[in-house]
N, C-alpha and C positions, 0 to 999 in steps of 0.2 A: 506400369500399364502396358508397355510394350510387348509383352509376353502373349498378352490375351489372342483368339483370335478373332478373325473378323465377323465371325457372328456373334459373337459378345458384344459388339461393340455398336450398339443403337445409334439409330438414324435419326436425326433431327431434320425435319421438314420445315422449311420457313418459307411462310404466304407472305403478304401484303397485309394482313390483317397482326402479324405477328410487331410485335413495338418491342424495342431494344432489352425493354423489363423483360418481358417475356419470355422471350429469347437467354438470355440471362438464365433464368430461373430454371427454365427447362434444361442448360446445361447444368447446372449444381445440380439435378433432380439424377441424370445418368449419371453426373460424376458421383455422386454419393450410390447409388449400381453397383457401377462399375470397381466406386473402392470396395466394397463387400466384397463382391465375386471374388477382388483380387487376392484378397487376406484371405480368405474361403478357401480359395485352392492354392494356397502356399500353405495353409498351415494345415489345416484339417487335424486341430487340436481342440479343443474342451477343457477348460478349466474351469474350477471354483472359484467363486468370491472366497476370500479369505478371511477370517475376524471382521467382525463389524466392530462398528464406533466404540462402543463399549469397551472392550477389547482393546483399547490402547494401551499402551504401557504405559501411557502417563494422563493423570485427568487434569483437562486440560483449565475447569478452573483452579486448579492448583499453581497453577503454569504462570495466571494473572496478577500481581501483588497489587498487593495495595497502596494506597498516597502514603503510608505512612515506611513506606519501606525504600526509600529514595536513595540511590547512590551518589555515594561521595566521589566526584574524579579529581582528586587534586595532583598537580605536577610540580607543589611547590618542596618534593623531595624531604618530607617531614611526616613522621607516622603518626594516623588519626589514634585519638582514644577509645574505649567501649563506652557507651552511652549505653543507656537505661531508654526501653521501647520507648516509657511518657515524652524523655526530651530528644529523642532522633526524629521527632516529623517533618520538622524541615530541615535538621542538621546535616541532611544527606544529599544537601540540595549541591548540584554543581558543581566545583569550585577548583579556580586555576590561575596558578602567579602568572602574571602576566606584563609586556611593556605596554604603555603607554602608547596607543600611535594617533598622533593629532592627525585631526580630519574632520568632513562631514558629518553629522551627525543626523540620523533621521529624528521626525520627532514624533514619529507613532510610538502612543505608550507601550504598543506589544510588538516595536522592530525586531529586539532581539529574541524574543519566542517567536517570530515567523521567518526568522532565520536557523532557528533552532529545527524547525519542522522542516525547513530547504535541507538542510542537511542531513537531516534520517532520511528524509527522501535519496537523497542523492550517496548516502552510504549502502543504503536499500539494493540500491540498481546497480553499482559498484560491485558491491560483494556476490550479488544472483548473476550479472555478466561475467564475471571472473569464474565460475562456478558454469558456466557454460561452455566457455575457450575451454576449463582443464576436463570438464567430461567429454566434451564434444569437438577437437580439436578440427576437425572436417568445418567450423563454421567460420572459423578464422577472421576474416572480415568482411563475413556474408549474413554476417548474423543481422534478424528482422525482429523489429517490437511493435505489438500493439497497444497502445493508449489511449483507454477506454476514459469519458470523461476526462478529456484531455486541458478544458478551459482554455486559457489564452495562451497557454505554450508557457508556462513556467517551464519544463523538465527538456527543453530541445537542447538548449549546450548543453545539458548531463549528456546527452546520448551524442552529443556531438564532440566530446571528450573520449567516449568511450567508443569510438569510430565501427559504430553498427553501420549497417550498407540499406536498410528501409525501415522508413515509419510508415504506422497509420494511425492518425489521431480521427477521434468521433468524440460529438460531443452536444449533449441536447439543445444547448445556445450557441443561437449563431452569431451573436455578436463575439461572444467568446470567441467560437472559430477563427469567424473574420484576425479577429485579432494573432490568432495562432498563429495564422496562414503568413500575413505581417511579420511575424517575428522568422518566420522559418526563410523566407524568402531575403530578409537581411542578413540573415544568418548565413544563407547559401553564397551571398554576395560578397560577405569577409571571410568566407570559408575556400581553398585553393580547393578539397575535395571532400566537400558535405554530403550524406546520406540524400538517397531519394525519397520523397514524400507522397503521401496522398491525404486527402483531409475531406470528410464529409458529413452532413448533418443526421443524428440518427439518436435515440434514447436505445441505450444499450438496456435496459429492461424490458424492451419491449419489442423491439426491433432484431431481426436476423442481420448480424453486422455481415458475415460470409455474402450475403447477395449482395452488397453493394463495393466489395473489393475489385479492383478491377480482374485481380487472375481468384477467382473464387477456391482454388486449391494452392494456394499460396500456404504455406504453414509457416510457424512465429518460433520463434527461440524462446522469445519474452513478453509476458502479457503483464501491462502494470493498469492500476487502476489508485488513485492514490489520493484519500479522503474523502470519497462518492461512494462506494459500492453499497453503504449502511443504507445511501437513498431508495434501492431496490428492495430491502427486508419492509416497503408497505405492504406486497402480498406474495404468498409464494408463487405463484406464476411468473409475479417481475423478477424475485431473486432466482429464480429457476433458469429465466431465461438469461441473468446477467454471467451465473455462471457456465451457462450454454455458450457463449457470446467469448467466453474466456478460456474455454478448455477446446471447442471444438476445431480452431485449427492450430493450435498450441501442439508443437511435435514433440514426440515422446522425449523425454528427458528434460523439457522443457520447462519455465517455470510461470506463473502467476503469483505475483506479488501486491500487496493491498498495505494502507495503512486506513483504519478504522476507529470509532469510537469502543472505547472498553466496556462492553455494556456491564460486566460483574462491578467495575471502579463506579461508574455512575447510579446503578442500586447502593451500593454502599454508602455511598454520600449523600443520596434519597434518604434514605433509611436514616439517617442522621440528623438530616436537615428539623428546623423547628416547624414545620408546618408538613411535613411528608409530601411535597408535590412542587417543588423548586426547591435550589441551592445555588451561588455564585461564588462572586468577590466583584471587587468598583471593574475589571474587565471585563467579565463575560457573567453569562445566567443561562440556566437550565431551567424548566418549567413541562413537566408532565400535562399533555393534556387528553393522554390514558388511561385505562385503570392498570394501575403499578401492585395490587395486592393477589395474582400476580399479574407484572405484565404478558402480553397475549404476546406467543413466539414471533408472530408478523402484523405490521399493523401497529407497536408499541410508538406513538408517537410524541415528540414531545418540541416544543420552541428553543429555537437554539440561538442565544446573540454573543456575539463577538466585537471587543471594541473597533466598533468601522471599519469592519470586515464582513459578520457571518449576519444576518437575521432571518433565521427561515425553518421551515421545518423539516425536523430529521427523525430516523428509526434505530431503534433501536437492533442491537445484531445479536440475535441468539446463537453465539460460537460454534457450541456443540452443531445446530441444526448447520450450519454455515461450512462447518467439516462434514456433513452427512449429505450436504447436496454436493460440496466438491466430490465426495469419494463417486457419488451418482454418474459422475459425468468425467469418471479417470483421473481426475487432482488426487493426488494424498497430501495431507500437510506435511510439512518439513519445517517449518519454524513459528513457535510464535510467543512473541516478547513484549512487556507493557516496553514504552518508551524508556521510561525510568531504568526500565533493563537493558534494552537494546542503548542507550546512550553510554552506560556501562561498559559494556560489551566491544561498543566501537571505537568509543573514546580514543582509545589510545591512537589504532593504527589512522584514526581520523581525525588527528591532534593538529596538524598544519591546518586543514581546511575547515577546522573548528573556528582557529583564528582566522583567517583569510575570511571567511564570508559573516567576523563579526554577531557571531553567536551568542558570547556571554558577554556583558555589561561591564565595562571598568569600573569597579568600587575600591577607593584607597581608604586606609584604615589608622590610625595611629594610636598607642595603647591609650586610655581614659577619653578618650574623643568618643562623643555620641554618634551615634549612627542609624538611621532610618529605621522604621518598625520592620520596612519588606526588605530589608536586607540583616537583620541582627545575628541570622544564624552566618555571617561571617566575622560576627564577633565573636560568637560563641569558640567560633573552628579556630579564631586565633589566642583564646583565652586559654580553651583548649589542649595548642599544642605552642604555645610562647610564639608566634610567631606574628609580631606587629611591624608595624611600617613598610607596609606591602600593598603592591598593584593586585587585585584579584579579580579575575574575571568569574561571573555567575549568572542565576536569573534570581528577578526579586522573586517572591513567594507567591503572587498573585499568580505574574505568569509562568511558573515551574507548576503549580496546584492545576491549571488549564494545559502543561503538555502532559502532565500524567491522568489525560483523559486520554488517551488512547494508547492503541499496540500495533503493530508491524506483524503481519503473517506473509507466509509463504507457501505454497503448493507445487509438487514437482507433478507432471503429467504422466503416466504408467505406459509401458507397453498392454498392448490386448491383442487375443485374439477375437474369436467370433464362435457362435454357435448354432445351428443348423439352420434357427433362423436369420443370422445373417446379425445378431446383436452384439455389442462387446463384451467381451469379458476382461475386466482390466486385473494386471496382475502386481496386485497391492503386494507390499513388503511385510506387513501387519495389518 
């Protein structure tokens, strides 16, 4: 902005009538001005949109598997067999020799599927910050995240491991908050040098999070958002604005990152179900109370319980529509993986901190010894491939069948310019 001169550069007048909001406001109103002007006259380019959605090279429900396609990660150094489609639906569930390490034990039925889901998170933000350092090597340890729907601070030591230099968590509950604020502030207190924070109350659907930042031209390296974002698809105005909320101070090269429900996986299981309008297991239950024939692209609402965790209502996420408002607003996708894939995928290089944060279940096994209904497909894997008298770490079926409801996506932010009116033009790759 330094360039400009000073009759570019509007005057803000402040009365006694003017209140702190105000004031506020009216600065984002020039800065948002003054950024046009600026891009305006450096670039004095015109481009086109390039290929619309359509136009991908890959469709993207092709992209989503199904329960029935679940990866095998085993590390007990023994090759699996081919299985016939009928008997791989849960044969492909997890599975990893493992030692024994006495200890605590929680006694939630689904500890280790919500440790399962800490850790895609936390491979999620891992893999997109390393992917930041190597494109963007100017952010070093200045790199900044936003954390939309942030709850009570689950993901602060992720980012306190991976030594970003500012947060900013929002988040529509403020006991949640409360809670955040608590955790960050202990955090700061065992920490010799912990990132700087801000934390404030706001529904990122609905609300312009840029006005209440304290420097409103602040831009993020990292936007995460991580098993909420599906709550804004009630109407497109909210989803409009949540990825308003996530692209608009996100700097170019930057990313947005989400983990959401599968909506293609949960039609599937609909479709299935013996009554067409719910499906579960003794964990959790889905219940439709839209109309599903088909359901409506915003608005697809349905009851969502979780064992003494989740009961409330959620939405449905129409992908396609969900890549067509990122592209709206300069996101392009760059990744998107059901769980079952993306656990795959990570597995390996995320094999220590699989163990360490207690992911899969010790089940020992010995040849003609019975074994539970939710665990048999680790009979089968050692019937399979000879290999009995073993520690195996996994998840039972119930909770593997509730992580492959969802997927991991990702969005990179585009450069743009502007065009005569002063709009952007982003400059997609495809």
């Amino acid at each position: 902005m330094h360039f400009l001169t000073n009759f570019l550069r509007p005057k803000i007048v402040f009365t006694k009538l003017c209140t702190p909001k105000l004031v506020k406001q009216e600065i984002i109103k020039k800065y948002d001005f003054l950024n046009r002007v600026n891009f305006h006259i450096n670039y004095l380019i015109i481009l086109e949109l390039v290929n619309s959605l359509s136009q991908q090279k890959k469709s993207i429900t092709n992209s989503l598997t199904s329960c029935h396609e679940l990866p095998t990660s085993c590390f007990a150094n023994v090759e699996t067999k081919e299985t016939t489609p009928e008997s791989r639906e849960h044969s492909k569930l997890p599975l990893q020799k493992i030692i024994i390490k006495p200890g605590k034990r929680n006694q939630s039925k689904i500890y280790h599927l919500r440790n399962l889901n800490n850790w895609i998170k936390n491979m999620l933000i891992i893999e997109y910050i390393t992917k930041i350092r190597e494109h963007h090597p100017s952010s070093g340890d200045s790199l900044r995240v936003l954390e939309m729907c942030c709850g009570k601070g689950g993901d602060l030591l992720k980012y306190s491991k991976q030594n970003i230099a500012h947060l900013i968590c929002t988040d529509i509950a403020e006991i949640s908050l409360n809670q955040c604020k608590k955790r960050y502030y202990r955090l700061a207190q065992s920490c010799q040098s912990c990132f700087s924070a801000e934390f404030f109350l706001s529904d990122c659907s609905r609300d312009r999070l840029r006005a209440q930042y304290k420097s409103p031209w602040l831009e993020h390296h990292l936007v995460s958002c991580q098993f909420a974002l599906h709550f804004s698809f009630e109407s497109y105005q909210q989803a409009d604005c949540m990825i308003r909320n996530a692209s608009e101070c996100l700097q170019s090269g930057g990313f947005f990152i989400a983990t959401i429900p599968n909506a293609n996986e949960i039609m599937r299981r609909l479709r299935e179900s013996s009554d067409g309008r719910s499906f579960g297991n003794e964990y959790y239950n889905l219940q439709f109370l839209s109309d599903t024939q088909p359901p409506p692209i915003f608005g697809a609402k349905y009851l969502f319980q979780l064992e003494g965790v989740v009961d409330c209502l959620e939405f449905l996420v129409h992908f396609p529509t969900l890549v067509k408002l990122c592209r709206k607003h300069g996101l392009q996708l760059d990744k998107v993986n059901s769980f079952s894939e993306y656990f795959e995928a990570s597995s390996k290089r995320g094999e220590n901190l699989l163990r360490k944060t207690e992911c899969l279940q010790t089940v020992y096994i010995e040849k003609d010894s019975k074994i539970e209904e939710n665990f048999s497909h680790i009979e089968n894997f050692a019937n399979e491939n000879q290999c009995w008298s073993n520690n195996y770490g996994t998840l039972s079926k119930p909770e593997w069948e509730i992580a492959t409801l969802y997927l991991v996506c990702a969005f990179r932010k585009c450069d743009n310019t502007w065009d005569d009116e002063l709009n952007p033009i982003y400059n997609f790759d495809s």
